[in-house]
N, C-alpha and C positions, 0 to 999 in steps of 0.2 A: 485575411487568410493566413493562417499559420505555416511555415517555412523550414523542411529539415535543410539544414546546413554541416558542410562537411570541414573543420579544420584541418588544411593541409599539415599542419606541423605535427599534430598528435593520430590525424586519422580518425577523430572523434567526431559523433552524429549530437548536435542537438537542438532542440524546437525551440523555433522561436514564435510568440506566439502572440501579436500587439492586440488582440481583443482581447486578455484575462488583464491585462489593466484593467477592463470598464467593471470587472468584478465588484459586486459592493462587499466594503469593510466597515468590520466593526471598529470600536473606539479602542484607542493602544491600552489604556487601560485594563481593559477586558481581556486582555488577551498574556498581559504577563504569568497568572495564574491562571491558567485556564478555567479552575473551578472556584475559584475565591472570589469570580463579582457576577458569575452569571443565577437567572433566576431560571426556574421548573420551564418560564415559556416568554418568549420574546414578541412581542406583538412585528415586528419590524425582519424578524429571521424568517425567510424565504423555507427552511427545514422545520418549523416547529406545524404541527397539527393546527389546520383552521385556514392556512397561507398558502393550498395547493395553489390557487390562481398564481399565485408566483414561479410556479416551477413547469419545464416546458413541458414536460409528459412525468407517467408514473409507469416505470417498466416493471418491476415486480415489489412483492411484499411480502416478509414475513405475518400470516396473521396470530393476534392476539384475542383473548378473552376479554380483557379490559381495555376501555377507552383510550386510546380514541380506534383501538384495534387493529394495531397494525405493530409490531415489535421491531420492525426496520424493515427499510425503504430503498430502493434502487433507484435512482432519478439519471437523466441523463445532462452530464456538467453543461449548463449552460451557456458559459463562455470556458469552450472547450481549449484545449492544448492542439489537437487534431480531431478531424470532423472528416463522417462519411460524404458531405454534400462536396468534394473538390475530387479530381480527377487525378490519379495518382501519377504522376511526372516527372523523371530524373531531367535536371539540365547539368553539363559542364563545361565551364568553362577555360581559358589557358590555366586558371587556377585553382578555380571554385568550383567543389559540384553542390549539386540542390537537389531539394525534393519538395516533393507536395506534401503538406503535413496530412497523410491522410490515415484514418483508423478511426479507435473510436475510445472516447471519454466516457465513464459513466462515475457516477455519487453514490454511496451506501451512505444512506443517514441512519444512524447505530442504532440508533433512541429517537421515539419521541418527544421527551425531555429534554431542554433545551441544557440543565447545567449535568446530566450525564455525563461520565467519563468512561475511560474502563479501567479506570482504579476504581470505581465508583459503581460500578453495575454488580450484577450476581453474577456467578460463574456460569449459571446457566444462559444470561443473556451475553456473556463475551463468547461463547461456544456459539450462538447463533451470529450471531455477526461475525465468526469467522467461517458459518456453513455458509452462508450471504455472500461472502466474497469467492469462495469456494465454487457455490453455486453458478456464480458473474465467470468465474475464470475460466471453469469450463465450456460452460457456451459461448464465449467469446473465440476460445481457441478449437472449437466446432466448423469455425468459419477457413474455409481453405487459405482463402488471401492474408489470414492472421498468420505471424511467426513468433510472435511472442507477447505476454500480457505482461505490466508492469502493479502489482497491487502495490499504494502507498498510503501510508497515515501521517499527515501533518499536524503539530500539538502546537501551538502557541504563536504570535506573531514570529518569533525568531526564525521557527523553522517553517514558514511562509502560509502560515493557515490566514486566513481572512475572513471567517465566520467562526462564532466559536462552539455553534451546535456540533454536537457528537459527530464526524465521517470521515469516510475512508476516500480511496478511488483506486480506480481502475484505469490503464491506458493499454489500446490493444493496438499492435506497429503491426507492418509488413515487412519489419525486418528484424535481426535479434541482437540487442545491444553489446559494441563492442566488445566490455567488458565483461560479457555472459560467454562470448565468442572465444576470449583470452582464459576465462575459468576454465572452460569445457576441455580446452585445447590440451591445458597445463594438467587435469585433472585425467585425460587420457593418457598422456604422456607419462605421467607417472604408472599408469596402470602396466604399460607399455613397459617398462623399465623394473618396476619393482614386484608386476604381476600381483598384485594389491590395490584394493582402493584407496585410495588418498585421505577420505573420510572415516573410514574405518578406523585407520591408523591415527589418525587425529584425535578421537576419540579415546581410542587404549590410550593414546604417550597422557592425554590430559589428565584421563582419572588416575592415572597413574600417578603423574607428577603432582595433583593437583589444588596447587598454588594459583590456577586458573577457573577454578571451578564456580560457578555460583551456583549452581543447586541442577538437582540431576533428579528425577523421575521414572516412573515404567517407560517410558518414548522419550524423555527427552533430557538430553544433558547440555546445559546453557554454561557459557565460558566468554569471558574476556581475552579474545583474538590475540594472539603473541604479535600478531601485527598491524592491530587496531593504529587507526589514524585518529580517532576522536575520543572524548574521555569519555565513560560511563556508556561502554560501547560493549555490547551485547551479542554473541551466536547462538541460535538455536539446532543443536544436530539431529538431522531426521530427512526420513524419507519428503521426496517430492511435494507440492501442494497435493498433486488430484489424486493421489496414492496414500494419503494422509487413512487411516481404522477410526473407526467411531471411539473406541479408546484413546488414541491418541489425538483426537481434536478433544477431547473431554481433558486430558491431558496437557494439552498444547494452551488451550484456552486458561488452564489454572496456571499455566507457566508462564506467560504474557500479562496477565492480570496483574501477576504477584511481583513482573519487572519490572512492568509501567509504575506499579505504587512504589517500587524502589526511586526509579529514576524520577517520578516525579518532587522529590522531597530532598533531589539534589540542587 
C-alpha cells in the first residue's frame, strides 16, 4: 500500500509507493532514444492493440476510423502510485506525519503505435491527446474529495518511464501540492502589492526583453524561465487547463509538438 509522508525539515508531501517496483520494463536500450529501436507494435507491451487481456480495465476511448479503432486510450495504472481501494488516514507522530496514498492513477496511451511519439504524430493526433488528458482532468476534479490533479509525461529511462509505448498520466490527491500552495500564495501576493497579475507582466517584460523567447503564437508564448533549474527547460504562458478555447488547444498542441522535436535532438 502506498504511503504519503510528510518531511519535517522542508514540510514537503511525498509518495512512497513499493508496488511500482513490480512494474515491468523494457530493455535500457530501448529506452535511451525513445524512437530509434522501437517497432509499430510489441508483442510483449501491455499498451499495444491485441494485449487488452493485460491491462486491468479500459475507461475511455478516443474512437478511430482505422484499425484497430481507437486513436487513444485511458486505462487505469496498474501498479498505481495511489489507489481508491485504502481508506484515507492521517497518523502523526512526535515527528512524522503519514497519510494513506489514497486518489487515483490513471494511463492515457497516446497511440496505438507502439514507436509513436509526439515529435512523431500529426498535429491533429497531439491535439487529441491533449483533449484526452483535458478530458481525464476534468472528471477527475468533478469528484469532491479530489483537490488537485497532477498531468505528467515521462520520455526515456532517465526521466523514469519503463515502457516505451506512447503515455501520459494522471494522479488525482486530496490535497494540493506544496509547491502549487507556495505559487498561488506568491502569485496573490503580488497581486496584492502591485494590483497586476504576475503573469501578465511576465509576459510584457519577456517579449520585450526577448533574449528569452522561444517562439510565441495567437495563445501561446514559450520562454526559458529566468529561473530555470534544469537545462532545455521550457514555460508555456496561458490560461488554465480546463479554460484552454478550441484555438488554443489547436495552438497549444502545435506548440508542444514543435518543443518536444527541439528537445528531443538535444
Amino acid at each position: 500500500m502506498s504511503e504519503l509522508r510528510c518531511d519535517p525539515t522542508t514540510d514537503r508531501w511525498v509518495i512512497i509507493a513499493p508496488e511500482r517496483g513490480r512494474r515491468p520494463r523494457q530493455s535500457p536500450p530501448q529506452l535511451k532514444r525513445p524512437t530509434a529501436y522501437a517497432l509499430p507494435f510489441d508483442p510483449a507491451c501491455p499498451f499495444c492493440p491485441g494485449n487488452e487481456s493485460q491491462l486491468p480495465a479500459i475507461m475511455a476511448e478516443m474512437p478511430s476510423t482505422q484499425e484497430p479503432g481507437w486513436r487513444t486510450r485511458v486505462v487505469p495504472n496498474k501498479f498505481p502510485a495511489v489507489s481508491q481501494d485504502v481508506t484515507y488516514t492521517k497518523q502523526k507522530s512526535a515527528l512524522y506525519r503519514t497519510a494513506a496514498g489514497r486518489g487515483n492513477h490513471e494511463v492515457v496511451i497516446e497511440s496505438p503505435q507502439h514507436d509513436h511519439d509526439l515529435t512523431t504524430m500529426s498535429e491533429d493526433h497531439v491535439r487529441d491527446v491533449l483533449a484526452t488528458c483535458r478530458s481525464r482532468y476534468v472528471a477527475l476534479m468533478a469528484d469532491s474529495a479530489v483537490a488537485s490533479v497532477i498531468v505528467f509525461r515521462n520520455r526515456g529511462k532517465i526521466a523514469g518511464a519503463s515502457l516505451l509505448h506512447p503515455h501520459a498520466q494522471l494522479i488525482a490527491l486530496s490535497a494540493i501540492a506544496p509547491l502549487v500552495q507556495a505559487r498561488q500564495a506568491a502569485m496573490l501576493s503580488y497581486y496584492q502589492k502591485e494590483k497586476r497579475c504576475v503573469l501578465c507582466d511576465i509576459i510584457a517584460y519577456e517579449r520585450d526583453n526577448g533574449s528569452r523567447v522561444v517562439n510565441e503564437d495567437r495563445a501561446f508564448l514559450t520562454i526559458v524561465p529566468l529561473r530555470h533549474m534544469l537545462l532545455a527547460r521550457c514555460g508555456f504562458c496561458q490560461s488554465i487547463i480546463r479554460r484552454i478555447s478550441a484555438i488554443c488547444r489547436i495552438t497549444r498542441s502545435n506548440c508542444l509538438r514543435s518543443r518536444f522535436a527541439t528537445l528531443s535532438r538535444v
